[in-house]
C-alpha positions as CSV (number, residue, x, y, z in Angstrom):
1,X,-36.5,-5.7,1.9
2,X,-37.8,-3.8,-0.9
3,X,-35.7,-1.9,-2.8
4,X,-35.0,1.9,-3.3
5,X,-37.5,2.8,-6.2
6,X,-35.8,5.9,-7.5
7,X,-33.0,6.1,-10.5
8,X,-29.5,5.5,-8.5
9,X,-26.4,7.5,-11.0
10,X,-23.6,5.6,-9.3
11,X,-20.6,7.3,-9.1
12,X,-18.4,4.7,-9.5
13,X,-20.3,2.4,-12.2
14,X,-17.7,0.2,-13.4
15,X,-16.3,-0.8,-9.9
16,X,-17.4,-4.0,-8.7
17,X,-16.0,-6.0,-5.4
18,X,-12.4,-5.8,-5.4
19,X,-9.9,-8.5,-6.4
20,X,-8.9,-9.6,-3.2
21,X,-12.0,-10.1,-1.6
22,X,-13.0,-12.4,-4.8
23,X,-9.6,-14.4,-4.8
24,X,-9.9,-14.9,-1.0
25,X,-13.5,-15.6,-0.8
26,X,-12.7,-18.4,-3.5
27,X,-9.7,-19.6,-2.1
28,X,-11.9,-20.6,1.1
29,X,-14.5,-21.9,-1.1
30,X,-12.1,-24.4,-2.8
31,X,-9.7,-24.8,0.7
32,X,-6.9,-23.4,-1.3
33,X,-3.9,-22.0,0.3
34,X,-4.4,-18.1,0.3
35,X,-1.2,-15.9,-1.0
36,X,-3.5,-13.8,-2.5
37,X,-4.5,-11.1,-0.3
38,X,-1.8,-9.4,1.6
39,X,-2.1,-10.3,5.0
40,X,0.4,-13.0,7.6
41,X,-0.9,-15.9,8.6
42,X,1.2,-15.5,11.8
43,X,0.7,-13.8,14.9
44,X,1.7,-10.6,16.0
45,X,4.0,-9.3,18.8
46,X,2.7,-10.9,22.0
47,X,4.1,-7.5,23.7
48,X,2.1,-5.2,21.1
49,X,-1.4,-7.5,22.3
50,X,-0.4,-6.8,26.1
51,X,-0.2,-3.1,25.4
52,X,-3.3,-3.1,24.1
53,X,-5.4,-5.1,26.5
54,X,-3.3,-2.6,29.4
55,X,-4.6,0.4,27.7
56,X,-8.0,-1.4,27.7
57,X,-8.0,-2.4,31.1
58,X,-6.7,1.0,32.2
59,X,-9.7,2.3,30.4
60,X,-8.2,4.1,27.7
61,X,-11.5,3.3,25.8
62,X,-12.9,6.8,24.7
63,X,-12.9,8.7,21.7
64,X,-8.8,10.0,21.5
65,X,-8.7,13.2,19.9
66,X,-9.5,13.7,16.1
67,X,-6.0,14.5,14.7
68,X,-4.5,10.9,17.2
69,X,-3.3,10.9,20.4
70,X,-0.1,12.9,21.2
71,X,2.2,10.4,22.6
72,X,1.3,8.0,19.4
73,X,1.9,11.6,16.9
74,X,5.1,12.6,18.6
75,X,6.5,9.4,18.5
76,X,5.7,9.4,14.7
77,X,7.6,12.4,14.8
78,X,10.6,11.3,16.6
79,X,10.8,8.2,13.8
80,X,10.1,9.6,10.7
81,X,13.4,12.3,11.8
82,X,15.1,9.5,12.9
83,X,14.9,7.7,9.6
84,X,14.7,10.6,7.5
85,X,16.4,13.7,8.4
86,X,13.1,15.7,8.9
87,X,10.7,17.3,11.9
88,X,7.3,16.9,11.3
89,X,5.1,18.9,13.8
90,X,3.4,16.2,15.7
91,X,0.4,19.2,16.6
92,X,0.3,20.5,13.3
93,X,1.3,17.8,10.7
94,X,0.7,14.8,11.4
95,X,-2.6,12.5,11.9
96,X,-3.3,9.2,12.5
97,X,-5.9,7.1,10.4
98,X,-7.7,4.9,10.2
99,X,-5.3,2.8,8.0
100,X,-3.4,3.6,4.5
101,X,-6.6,3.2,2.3
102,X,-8.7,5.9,4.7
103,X,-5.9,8.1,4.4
104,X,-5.2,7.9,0.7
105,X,-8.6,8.7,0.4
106,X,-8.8,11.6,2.5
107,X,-5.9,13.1,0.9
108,X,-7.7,13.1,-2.5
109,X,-10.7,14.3,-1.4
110,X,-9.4,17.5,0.5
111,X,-7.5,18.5,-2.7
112,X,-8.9,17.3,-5.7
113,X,-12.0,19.5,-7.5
114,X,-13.7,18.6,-10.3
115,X,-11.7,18.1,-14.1
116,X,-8.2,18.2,-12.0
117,X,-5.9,15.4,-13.5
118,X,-4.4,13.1,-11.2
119,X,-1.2,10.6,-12.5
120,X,-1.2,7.7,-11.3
121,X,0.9,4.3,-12.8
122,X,0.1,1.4,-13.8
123,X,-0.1,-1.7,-12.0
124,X,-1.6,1.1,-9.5
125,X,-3.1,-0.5,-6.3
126,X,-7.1,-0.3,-6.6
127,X,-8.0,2.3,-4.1
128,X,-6.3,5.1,-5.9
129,X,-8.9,5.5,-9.2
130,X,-12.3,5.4,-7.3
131,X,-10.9,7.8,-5.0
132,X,-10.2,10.6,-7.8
133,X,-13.7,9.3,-9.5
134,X,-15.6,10.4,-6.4
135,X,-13.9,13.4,-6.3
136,X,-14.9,14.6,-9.8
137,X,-11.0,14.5,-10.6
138,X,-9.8,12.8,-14.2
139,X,-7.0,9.8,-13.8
140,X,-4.0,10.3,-16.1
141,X,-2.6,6.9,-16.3
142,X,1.5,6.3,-16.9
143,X,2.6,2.4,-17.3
144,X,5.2,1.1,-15.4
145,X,8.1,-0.3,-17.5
146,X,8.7,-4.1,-17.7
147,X,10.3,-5.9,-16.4
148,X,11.4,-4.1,-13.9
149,X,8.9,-1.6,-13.5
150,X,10.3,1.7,-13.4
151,X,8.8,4.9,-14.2
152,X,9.3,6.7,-17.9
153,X,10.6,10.3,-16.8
154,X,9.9,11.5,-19.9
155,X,6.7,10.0,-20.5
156,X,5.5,11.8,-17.3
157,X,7.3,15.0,-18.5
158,X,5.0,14.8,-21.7
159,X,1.7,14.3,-19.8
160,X,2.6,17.0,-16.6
161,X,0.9,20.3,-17.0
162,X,-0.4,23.1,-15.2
163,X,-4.4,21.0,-14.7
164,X,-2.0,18.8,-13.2
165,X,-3.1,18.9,-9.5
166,X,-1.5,15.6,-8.5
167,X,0.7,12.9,-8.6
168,X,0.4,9.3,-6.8
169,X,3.2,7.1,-6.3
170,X,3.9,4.5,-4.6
171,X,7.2,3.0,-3.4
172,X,8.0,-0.2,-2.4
173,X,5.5,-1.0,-4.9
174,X,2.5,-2.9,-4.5
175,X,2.1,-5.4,-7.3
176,X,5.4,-5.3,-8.4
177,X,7.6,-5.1,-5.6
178,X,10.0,-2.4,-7.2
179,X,11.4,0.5,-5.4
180,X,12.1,4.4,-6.6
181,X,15.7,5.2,-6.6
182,X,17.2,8.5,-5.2
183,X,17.4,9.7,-8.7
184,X,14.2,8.6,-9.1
185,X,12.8,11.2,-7.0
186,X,15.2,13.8,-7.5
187,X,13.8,13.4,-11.0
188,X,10.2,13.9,-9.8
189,X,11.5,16.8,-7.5
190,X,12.4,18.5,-11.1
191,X,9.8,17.7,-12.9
192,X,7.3,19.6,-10.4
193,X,9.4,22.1,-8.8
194,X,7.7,25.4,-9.2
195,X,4.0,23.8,-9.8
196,X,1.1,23.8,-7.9
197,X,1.3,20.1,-7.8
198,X,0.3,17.9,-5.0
199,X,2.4,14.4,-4.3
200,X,0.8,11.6,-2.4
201,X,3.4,9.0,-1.2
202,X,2.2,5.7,-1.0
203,X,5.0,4.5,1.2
204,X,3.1,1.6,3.6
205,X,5.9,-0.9,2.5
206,X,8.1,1.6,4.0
207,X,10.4,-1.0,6.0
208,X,9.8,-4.1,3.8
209,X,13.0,-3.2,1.5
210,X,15.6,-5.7,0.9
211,X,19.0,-6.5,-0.8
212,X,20.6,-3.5,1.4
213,X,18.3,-1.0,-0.8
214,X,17.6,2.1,1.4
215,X,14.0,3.3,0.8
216,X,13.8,6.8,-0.5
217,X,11.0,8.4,1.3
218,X,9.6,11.8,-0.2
219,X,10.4,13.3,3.6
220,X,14.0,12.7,2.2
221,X,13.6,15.2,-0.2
222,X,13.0,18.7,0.3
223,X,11.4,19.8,-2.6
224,X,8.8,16.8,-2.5
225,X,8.2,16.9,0.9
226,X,6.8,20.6,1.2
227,X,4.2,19.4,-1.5
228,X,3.5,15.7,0.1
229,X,1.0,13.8,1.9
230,X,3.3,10.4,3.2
231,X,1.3,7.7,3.7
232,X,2.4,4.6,6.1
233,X,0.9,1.9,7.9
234,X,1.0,0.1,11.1
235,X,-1.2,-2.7,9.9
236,X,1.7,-3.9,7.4
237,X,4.7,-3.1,9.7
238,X,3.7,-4.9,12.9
239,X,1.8,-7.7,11.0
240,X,-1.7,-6.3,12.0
241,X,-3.4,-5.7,9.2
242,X,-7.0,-6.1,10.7
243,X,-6.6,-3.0,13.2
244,X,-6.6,-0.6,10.7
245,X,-4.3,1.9,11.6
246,X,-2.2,4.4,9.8
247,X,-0.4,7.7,9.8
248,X,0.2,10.5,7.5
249,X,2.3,13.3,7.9
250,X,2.5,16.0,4.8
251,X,3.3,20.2,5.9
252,X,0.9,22.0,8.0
253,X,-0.8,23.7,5.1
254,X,-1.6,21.0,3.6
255,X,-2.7,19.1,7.0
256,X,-5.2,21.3,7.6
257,X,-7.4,20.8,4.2
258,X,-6.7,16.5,5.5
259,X,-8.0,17.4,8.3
260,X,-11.0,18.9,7.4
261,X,-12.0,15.9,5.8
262,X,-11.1,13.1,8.4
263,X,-12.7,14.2,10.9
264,X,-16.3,14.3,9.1
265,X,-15.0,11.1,7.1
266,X,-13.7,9.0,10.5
267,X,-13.6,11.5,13.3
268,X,-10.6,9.9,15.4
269,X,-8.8,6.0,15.4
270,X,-9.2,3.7,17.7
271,X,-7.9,4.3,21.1
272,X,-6.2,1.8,22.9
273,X,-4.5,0.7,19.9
274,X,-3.0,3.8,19.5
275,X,-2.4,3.3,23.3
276,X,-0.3,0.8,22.6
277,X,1.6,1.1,19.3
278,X,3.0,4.7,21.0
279,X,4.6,2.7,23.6
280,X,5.8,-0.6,21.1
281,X,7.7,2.0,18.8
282,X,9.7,3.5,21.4
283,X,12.0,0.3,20.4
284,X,13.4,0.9,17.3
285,X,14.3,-2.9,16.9
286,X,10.5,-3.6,17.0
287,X,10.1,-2.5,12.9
288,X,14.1,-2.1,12.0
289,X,14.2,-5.7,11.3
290,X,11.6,-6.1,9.5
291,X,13.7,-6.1,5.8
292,X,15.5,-8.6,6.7
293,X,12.6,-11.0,8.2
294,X,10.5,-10.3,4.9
295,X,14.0,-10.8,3.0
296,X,14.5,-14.5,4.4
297,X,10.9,-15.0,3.6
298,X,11.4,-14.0,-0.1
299,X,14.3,-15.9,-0.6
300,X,12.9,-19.1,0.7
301,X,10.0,-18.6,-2.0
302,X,11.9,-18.0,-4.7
303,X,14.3,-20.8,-4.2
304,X,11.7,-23.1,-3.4
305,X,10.0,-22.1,-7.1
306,X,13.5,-21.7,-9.1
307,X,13.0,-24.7,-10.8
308,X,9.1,-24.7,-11.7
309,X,8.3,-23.8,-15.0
310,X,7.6,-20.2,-13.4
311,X,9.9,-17.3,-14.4
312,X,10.9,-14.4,-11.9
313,X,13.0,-11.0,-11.0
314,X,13.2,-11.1,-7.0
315,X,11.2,-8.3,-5.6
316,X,13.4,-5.8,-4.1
317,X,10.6,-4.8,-1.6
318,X,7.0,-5.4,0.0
319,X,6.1,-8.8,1.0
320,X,4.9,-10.0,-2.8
321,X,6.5,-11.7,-5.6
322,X,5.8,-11.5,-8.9
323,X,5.5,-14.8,-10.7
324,X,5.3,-14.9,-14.7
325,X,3.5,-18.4,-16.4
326,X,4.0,-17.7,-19.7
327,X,5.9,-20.7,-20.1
328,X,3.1,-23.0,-19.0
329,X,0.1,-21.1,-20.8
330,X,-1.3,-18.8,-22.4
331,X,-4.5,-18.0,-20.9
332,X,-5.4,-15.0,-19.5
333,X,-4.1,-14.0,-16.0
334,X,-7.5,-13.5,-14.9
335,X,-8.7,-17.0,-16.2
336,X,-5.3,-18.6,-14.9
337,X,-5.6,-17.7,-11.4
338,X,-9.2,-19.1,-10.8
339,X,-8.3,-22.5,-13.0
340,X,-4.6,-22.2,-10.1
341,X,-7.2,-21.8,-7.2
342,X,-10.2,-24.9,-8.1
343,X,-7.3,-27.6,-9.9
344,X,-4.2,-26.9,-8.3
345,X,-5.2,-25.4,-4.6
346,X,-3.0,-21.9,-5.0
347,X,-4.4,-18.8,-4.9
348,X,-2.8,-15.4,-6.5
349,X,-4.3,-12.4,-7.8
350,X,-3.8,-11.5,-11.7
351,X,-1.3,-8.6,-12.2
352,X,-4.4,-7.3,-14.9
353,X,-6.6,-6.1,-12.7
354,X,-4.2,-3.4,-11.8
355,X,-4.6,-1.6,-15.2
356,X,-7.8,0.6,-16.0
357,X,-7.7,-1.4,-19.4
358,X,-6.3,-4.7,-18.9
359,X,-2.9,-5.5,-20.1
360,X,-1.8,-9.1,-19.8
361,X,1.6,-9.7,-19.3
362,X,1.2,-13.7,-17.8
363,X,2.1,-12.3,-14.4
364,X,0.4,-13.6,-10.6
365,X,1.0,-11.7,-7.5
366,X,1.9,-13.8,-4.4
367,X,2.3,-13.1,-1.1
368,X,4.6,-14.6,1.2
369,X,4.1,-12.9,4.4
370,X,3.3,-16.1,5.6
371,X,4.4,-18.9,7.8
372,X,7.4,-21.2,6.2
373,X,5.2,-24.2,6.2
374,X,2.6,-22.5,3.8
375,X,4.9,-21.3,1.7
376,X,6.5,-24.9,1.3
377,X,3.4,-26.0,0.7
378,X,2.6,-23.9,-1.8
379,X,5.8,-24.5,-3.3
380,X,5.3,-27.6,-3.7
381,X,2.7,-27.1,-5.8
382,X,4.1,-24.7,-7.9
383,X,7.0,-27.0,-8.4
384,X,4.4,-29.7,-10.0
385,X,2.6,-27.5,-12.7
């Protein structure tokens, strides 16, 4: 059709189609076995599908109101004090979303004005940037530190000040699959107390934790969670990524300016899902066990690749692991990934792309949230570079 004749100023001019959708298109183009992108390869709860086609069936297929349906919000409430010692208001304080990204978005975009600074750290999952870019804000970027990516206190000590409207972080942490300790965040508590600061907690890898670490959610702490959008996802806890659905919960003050935004950005989520996932997490078994499923998956990888030419530190959550190829070349991440995909039939995504300026550190992501005969199959693969 013909095209739009007028000058176009993009907003985001230097963001192209994302990583995952280029690894994954290629790895169907070349029939490669996908551990790119972060989705299973297995099915969900049979009972979870049931409770959805019910609500259908019952016809439960209307808009449900803007903020989520009340059953699915106090049942998020009734969890999250559970797990974490606090009562979120499930009227006032609490919204379901339209997954993790939509809601990472929206908490951005209610708070941050033009020349604010937003820290972020590097490798920082892509959605975070172009969010802030949109929203006029500037990115301040922190690196993680190798090799086992923690955060530099006093590095973010350095670069906090009073333009500093907000901090992302993100833990377990997608690439790397570390985890922020209790002092961890009782550092961060210290660092902002008495600032006008905003936290978003990325925390959709919030049950996928292993080696009997306990994750440290920001609700745990008082002084982060009065000052905290917490961001989780139903899509990565119940292995249905493609329903995109999510929940945030963050102090009614700040709910209100998230919800002022949602409901012009999505309106509500959809309904019989939501349906459907307030009834599945009545059982607490139905996500408590999910560290030590994603744990037996992880250890199966990594001692089916212990003796390639690959290097690794186990990931002590999420469902990725790290692999580093220095030992086998030294091309560029980027390069090796695509050259893994067409010759040997793997695909990963380069740990480079996470960094607003590249740095290469011979690292590929993989997941293995996927069935144990396509992680042996990849493994054997791996095992014959």
């Amino acid at each position: 059709m013909p095209q739009f004749p007028g000058t176009i100023h993009s907003k985001l001019p230097k963001v192209g189609t994302t990583i995952f959708t280029v690894m994954s298109k290629m790895a169907a183009e070349h029939n490669a076995i996908n551990l790119s992108q972060g989705f299973p390869d297995f099915s969900c709860s049979e009972e979870l599908v049931k409770l959805v086609n019910e609500a259908m069936l019952k016809g439960n297929n209307q808009y449900a109101p803007m903020p989520g349906l009340p059953a699915l919000r106090e049942i998020i409430a009734q969890k999250t004090e559970k797990l974490y010692g606090i009562k979120y208001d499930p009227e006032t304080e609490i919204t379901v979303t339209a997954g993790a990204t939509q809601a990472i978005y929206t908490a951005i975009a209610a708070i941050i004005r033009e020349d604010d600074e937003v820290i972020i750290f590097e490798p920082a999952y892509d959605c975070y940037q172009p969010a802030i870019e949109v929203a006029g804000g500037k990115t301040v970027y922190l690196q993680l530190k190798a090799p086992d990516y923690s955060i530099d206190w006093n590095e973010l000590q350095k670069v906090f000040n009073h333009r500093t409207r907000m901090i992302i972080i993100n833990t377990p942490h997608n690439p790397t699959g570390s985890v922020l300790s209790a002092d961890d965040m009782k550092h961060l508590e210290k660092i902002v107390k008495g600032s006008d600061t905003v936290i978003i907690s990325d925390e959709v890898y919030e049950h996928i934790i292993f080696d009997g670490q306990q994750h440290q959610s920001a609700a745990r702490f008082p002084n982060l969670a009065e000052r905290s959008f917490i961001i989780s996802s139903f899509g990565k806890t119940f292995h249905v990524t493609g329903w995109k659905v999510g929940y945030c919960v963050a102090p009614k003050n700040l709910m209100t300016e998230f919800r002022k935004v949602h409901q012009f950005l999505v309106f509500t989520v959809n309904t019989p899902v939501q349906y459907a996932l307030a009834e599945f997490l009545k059982k607490k078994e139905n996500y408590s066990g999910l560290g030590d499923f994603y744990q037996k998956k992880r250890d199966k990888f990594i001692d089916m690749v212990k003796d390639s030419r690959f290097k690794f530190k186990p990931a002590i959550g999420t469902y990725f692991q790290l692999l580093d190829y220095s030992k086998i070349t030294n091309e560029k991440d980027t390069e090796y990934a695509i050259r893994l995909i067409k010759e040997a039939g793997v695909a990963s995504i380069p740990i480079s792309v996470f960094y607003h300026k590249p740095i290469d550190n011979k690292m590929l992501r993989f997941c293995f949230a996927k069935k144990d005969e396509t992680l042996e199959k990849a493994a054997t693969i791996l095992n014959k570079i």
